[in-house]
N, C-alpha and C positions, 0 to 999 in steps of 0.2 A: 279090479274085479270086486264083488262084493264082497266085504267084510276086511275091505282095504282101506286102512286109515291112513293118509297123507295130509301134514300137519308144516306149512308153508306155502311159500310163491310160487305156484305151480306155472311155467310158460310153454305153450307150445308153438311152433312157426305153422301147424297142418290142425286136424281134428283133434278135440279131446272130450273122449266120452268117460262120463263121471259114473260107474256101478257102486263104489264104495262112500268115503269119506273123505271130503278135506274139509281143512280148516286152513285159511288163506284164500290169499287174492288170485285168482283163475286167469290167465291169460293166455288166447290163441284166437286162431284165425275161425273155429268153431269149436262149441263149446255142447254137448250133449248132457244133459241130468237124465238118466234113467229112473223108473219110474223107484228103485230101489238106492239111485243117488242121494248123495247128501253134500252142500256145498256151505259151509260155513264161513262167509270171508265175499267179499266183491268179484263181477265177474265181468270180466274187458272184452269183449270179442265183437267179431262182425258179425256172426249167423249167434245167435241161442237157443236153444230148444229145449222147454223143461218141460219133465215126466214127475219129476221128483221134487226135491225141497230145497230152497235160495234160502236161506238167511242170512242176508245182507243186499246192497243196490248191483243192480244191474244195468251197464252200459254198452249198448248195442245197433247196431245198423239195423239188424231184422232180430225181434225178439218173439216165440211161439209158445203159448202154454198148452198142454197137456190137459185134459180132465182132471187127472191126476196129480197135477202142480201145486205146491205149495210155496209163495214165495213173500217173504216177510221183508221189505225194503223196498227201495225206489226204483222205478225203471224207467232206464232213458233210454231212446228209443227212434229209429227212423218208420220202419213200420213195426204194427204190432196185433199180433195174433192171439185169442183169447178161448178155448174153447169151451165149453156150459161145463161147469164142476169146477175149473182151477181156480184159485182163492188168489187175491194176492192182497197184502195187509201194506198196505205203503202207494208213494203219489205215482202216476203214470204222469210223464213229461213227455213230449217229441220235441227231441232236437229240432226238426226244420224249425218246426215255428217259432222257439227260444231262439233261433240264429237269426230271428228277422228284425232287421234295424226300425228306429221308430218312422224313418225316410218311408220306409218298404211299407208299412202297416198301412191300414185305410185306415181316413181320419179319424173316422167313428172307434176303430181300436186304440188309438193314442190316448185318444180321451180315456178307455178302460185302464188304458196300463197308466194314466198319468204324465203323459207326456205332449 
């Protein structure tokens, strides 16, 4: 709840919705930032949904920002949702296409990545 300070490895196997504070590495199968959240520390999950504020990277299947998202770090990503307001200060990556071998790539991308 709000005005809840939790200060460690947070894991869960179901939902974890963030109203208060942690500081630590977040880990569950989904992960909510309320718009009154605060996450201080990396966030591992499948689903993400920020309202509130990341600082630190975030790695995710499906990541969604909030108008209201503040997220200061990296996020890795299979898709990714952004809507008009949310900031984010750090690189966006998609996994897919970091997982594609230089085999996989068209020629013309080998050439960009040097390969």
């Amino acid at each position: 709840g709000e005005g809840l300070l939790i200060e460690g490895h947070v894991v869960s196997r179901g939902a974890l919705r963030v109203d208060g504070e942690i500081r630590g590495l977040c880990e569950a199968n989904s992960i909510e930032v309320s718009t009154a959240g605060r996450v201080e520390g990396a966030i591992k999950a499948s689903e993400v949904l920020v309202a509130g504020t990341v600082d630190g990277a975030i790695e995710a299947a499906n990541v969604t920002l909030a108008p209201t998202a503040v997220v200061v770090g990296d996020i890795d990503y299979d898709t990714f949702a952004m809507a008009e307001g949310a900031d984010v200060r750090g690189r966006l990556r998609n996994r897919k296409s970091r997982k594609q071998t230089a085999a996989e790539r068209p020629p013309w991308a080998n050439r960009l990545f040097g390969r």
